[in-house]
C-alpha positions as CSV (number, residue, x, y, z in Angstrom):
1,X,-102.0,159.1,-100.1
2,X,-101.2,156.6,-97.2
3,X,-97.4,156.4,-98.4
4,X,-97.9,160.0,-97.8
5,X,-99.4,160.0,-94.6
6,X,-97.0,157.7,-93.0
7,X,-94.6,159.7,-93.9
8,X,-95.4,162.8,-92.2
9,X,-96.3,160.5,-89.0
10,X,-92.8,159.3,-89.4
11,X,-91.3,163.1,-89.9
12,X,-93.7,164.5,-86.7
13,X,-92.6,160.9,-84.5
14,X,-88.9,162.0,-85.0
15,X,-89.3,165.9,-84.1
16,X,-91.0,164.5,-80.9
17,X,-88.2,162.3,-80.1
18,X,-86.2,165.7,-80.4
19,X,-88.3,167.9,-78.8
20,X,-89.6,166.2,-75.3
21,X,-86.6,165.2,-73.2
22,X,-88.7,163.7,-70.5
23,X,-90.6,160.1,-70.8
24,X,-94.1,161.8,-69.8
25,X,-93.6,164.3,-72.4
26,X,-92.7,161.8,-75.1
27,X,-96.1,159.4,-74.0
28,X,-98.6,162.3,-73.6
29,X,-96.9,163.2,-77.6
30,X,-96.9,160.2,-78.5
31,X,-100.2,159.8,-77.7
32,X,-101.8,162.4,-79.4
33,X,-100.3,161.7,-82.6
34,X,-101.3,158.3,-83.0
35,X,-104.8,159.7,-82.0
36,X,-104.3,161.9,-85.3
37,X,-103.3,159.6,-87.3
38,X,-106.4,157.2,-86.7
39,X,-108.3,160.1,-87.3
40,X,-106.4,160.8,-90.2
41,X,-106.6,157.7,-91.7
42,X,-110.8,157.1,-90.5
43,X,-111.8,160.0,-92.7
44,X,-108.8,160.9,-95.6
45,X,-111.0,163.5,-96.8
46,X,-111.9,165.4,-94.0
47,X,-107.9,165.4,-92.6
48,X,-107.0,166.7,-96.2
49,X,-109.4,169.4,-96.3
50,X,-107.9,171.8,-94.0
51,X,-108.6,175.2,-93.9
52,X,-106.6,178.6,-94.3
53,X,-106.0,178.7,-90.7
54,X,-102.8,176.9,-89.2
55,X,-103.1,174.6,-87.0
56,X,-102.0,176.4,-84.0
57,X,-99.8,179.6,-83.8
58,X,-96.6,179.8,-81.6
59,X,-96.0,183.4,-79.6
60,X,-93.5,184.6,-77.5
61,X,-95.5,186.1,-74.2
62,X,-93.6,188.7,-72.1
63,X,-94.6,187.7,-68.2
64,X,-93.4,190.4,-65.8
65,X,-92.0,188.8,-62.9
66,X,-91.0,191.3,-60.7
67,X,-88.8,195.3,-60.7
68,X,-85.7,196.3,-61.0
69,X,-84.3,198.6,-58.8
70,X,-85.6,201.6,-59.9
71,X,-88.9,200.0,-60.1
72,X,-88.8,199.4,-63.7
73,X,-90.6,196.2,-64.9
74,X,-88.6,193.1,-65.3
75,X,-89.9,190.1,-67.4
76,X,-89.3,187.4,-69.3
77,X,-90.9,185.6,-72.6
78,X,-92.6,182.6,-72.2
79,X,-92.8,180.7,-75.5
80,X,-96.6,179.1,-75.8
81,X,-98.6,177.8,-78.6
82,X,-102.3,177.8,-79.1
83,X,-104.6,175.5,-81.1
84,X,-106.8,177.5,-83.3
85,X,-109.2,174.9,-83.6
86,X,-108.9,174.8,-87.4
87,X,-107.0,172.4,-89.7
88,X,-107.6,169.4,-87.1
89,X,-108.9,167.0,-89.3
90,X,-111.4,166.4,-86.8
91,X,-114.8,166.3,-87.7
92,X,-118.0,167.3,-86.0
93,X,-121.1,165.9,-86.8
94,X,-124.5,167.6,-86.7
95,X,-125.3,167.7,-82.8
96,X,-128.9,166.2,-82.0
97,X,-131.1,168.6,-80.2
98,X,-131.3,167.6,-76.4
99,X,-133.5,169.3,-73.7
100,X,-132.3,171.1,-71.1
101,X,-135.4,172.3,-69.7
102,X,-136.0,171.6,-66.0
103,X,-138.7,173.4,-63.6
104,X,-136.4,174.6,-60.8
105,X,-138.4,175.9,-57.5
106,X,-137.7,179.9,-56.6
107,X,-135.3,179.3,-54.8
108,X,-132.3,176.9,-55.4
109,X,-132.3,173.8,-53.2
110,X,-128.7,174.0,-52.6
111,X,-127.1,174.5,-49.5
112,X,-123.5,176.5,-48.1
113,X,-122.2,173.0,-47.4
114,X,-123.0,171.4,-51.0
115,X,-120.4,173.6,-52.0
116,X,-117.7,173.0,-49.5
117,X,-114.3,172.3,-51.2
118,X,-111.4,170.0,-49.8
119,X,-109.2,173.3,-49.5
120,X,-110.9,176.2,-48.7
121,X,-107.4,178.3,-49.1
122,X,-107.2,181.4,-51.0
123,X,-107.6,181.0,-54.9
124,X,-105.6,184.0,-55.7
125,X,-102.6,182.0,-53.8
126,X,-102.7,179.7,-56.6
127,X,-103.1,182.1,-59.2
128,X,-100.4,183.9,-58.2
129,X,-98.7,182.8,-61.3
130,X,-100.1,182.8,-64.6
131,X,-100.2,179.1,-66.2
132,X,-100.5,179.2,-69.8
133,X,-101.5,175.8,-70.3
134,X,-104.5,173.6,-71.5
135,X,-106.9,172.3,-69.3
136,X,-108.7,170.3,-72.1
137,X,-107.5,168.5,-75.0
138,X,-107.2,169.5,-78.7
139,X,-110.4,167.9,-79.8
140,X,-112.3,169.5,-77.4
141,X,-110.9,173.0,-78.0
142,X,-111.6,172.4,-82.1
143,X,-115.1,171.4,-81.1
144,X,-115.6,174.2,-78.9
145,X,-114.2,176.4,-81.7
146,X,-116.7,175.0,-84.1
147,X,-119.4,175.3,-82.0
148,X,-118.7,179.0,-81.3
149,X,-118.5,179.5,-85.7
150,X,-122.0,178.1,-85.9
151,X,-123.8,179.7,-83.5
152,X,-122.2,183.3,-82.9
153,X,-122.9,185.7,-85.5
154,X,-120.6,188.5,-86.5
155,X,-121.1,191.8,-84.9
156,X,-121.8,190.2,-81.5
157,X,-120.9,191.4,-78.0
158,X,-118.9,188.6,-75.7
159,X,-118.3,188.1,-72.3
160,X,-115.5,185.2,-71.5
161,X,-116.2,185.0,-67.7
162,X,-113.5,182.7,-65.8
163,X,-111.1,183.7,-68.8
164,X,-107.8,183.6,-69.1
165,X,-104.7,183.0,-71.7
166,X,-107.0,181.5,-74.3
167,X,-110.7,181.6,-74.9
168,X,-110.8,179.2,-77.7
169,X,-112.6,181.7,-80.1
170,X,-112.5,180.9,-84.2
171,X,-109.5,183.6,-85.3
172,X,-111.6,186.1,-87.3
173,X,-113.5,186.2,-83.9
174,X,-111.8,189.2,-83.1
175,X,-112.2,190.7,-86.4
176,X,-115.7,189.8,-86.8
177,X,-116.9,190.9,-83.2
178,X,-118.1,194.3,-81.6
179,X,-116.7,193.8,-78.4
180,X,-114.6,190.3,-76.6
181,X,-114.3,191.1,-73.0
182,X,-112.9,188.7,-70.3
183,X,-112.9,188.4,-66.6
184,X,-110.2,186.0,-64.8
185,X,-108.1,185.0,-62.1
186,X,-104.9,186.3,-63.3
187,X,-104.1,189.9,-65.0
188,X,-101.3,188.7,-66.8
189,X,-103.1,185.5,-68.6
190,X,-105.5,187.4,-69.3
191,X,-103.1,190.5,-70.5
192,X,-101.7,187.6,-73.0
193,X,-105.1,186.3,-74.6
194,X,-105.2,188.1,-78.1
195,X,-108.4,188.0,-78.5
196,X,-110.2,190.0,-75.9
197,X,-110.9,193.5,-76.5
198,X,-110.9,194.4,-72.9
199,X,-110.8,192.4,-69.5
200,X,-110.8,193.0,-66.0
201,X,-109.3,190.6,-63.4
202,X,-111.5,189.5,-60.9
203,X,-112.2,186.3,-58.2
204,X,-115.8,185.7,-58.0
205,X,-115.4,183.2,-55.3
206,X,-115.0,186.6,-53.2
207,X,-117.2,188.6,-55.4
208,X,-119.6,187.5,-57.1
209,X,-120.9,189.8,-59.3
210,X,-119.9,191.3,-62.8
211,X,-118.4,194.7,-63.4
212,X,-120.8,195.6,-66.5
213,X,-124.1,197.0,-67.1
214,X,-127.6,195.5,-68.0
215,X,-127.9,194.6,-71.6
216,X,-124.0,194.9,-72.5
217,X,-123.4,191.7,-74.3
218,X,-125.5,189.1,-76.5
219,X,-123.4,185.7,-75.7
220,X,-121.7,185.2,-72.2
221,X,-119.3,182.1,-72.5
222,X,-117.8,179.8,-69.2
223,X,-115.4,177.0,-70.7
224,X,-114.4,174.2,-68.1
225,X,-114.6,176.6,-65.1
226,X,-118.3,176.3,-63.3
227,X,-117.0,173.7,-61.0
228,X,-114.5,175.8,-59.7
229,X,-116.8,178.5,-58.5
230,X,-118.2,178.4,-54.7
231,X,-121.1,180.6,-55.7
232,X,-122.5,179.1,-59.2
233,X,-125.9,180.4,-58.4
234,X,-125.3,184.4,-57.3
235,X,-123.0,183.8,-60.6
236,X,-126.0,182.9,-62.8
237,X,-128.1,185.8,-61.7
238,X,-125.4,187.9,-62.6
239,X,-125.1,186.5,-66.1
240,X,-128.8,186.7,-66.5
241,X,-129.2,190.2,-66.9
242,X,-126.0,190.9,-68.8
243,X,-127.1,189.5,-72.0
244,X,-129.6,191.8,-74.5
245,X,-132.3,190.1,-74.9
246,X,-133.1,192.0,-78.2
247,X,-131.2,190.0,-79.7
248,X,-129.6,186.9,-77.9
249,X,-129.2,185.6,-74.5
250,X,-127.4,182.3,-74.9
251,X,-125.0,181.1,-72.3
């Protein structure tokens, strides 16, 4: 089993030799695979137990980047791949239960100013262009996934609010699910995130409030994205009344 193991570590070291050109891309590779390996080689069993699911899953995304002159729509595929979350090798232990629950007055001692940000410019300026990149690591997004499997039952209703490309949902999520709906910066990552049902672009740092009814969905999901928001609390109200409380409201 380790003769074996070594020499996959050997084949995957000499693809990334061939596939990052760049000495930041070969270290950040690099890297990860060593992290992999250790895992790998901590727990044998749980790295050769993988499940059906790949890995990740490569996809050619068509971004439109502009018209022709007759106003046609011109774009161009953008080659991405997304971790599942599966097939890691990873492994997650039972969490412990921890207590989140804190007496808050009425209303939130928070002022404008403990919000200011070191560039008030536009957001939409920077999400001008869709970035289909990770802003968290593989284990994070498998534990994520995980989590998400054990505690979202099939037939649910799902808001992804500060979506975009990816929402790090197990793959029979969209299967499985009554409804995956996503708001988010950009229309076109969220256009290219297979596994929303519906979405709607929108920057609640100008508005803050959600396009959808009382009751619509049982799980509202925010992934890495709270601190970006200028208006957490008007936010929160929003999300409290979304979920159905006949059957979940977990956020």
């Amino acid at each position: 089993m380790a003769s074996t193991q070594c020499s996959a570590l050997s084949l995957t070291r000499q693809a990334t030799l061939k596939n990052h050109s760049t000495r930041s891309h070969f270290i950040s590779s690099t890297a990860s695979i060593i992290f992999f390996a250790n895992s790998c080689l901590a727990s044998p069993q749980a790295a050769c137990a993988a499940d059906d699911n790949p890995r990740y899953i490569e996809s050619e995304v068509q971004m439109k980047y502009g018209t022709d002159s007759t106003g046609n729509p011109r774009t161009r595929g953008v080659f991405v791949r997304r971790f599942t979350g599966d097939s890691t090798g990873y492994t997650f232990p039972a969490p412990r239960p921890v207590s989140l629950v804190k007496e808050w007055p009425e209303e939130p001692p928070f002022s404008k100013k403990d919000f200011f940000r070191a560039d008030e410019g536009d957001d939409e300026n920077f999400y001008t262009l869709p970035r289909l990149v990770y802003h968290i690591d593989e284990p994070a997004v498998a534990s994520l996934t995980q989590y998400y499997r054990a505690n979202i039952p099939a037939g649910s209703k799902i808001l992804d609010i500060c979506s975009s490309w990816v929402s790090h949902y197990p793959l029979e999520f969209k299967d499985k699910m009554k409804r995956i709906s996503g708001t988010g910066m950009n229309a076109l990552e969220l256009a290219a995130n297979d596994q929303l049902t519906d979405y709607e672009a929108r920057n609640l740092n100008v508005n803050p409030t959600l396009p959808y009814d009382e009751n619509t969905f049982d799980f509202v999901t925010c992934v890495v994205s709270i601190d970006y928001l200028i208006h957490p609390i008007e936010v929160m109200k929003e999300i409290e009344i979304i979920p159905s409380l006949k059957r979940f409201a977990v956020c």
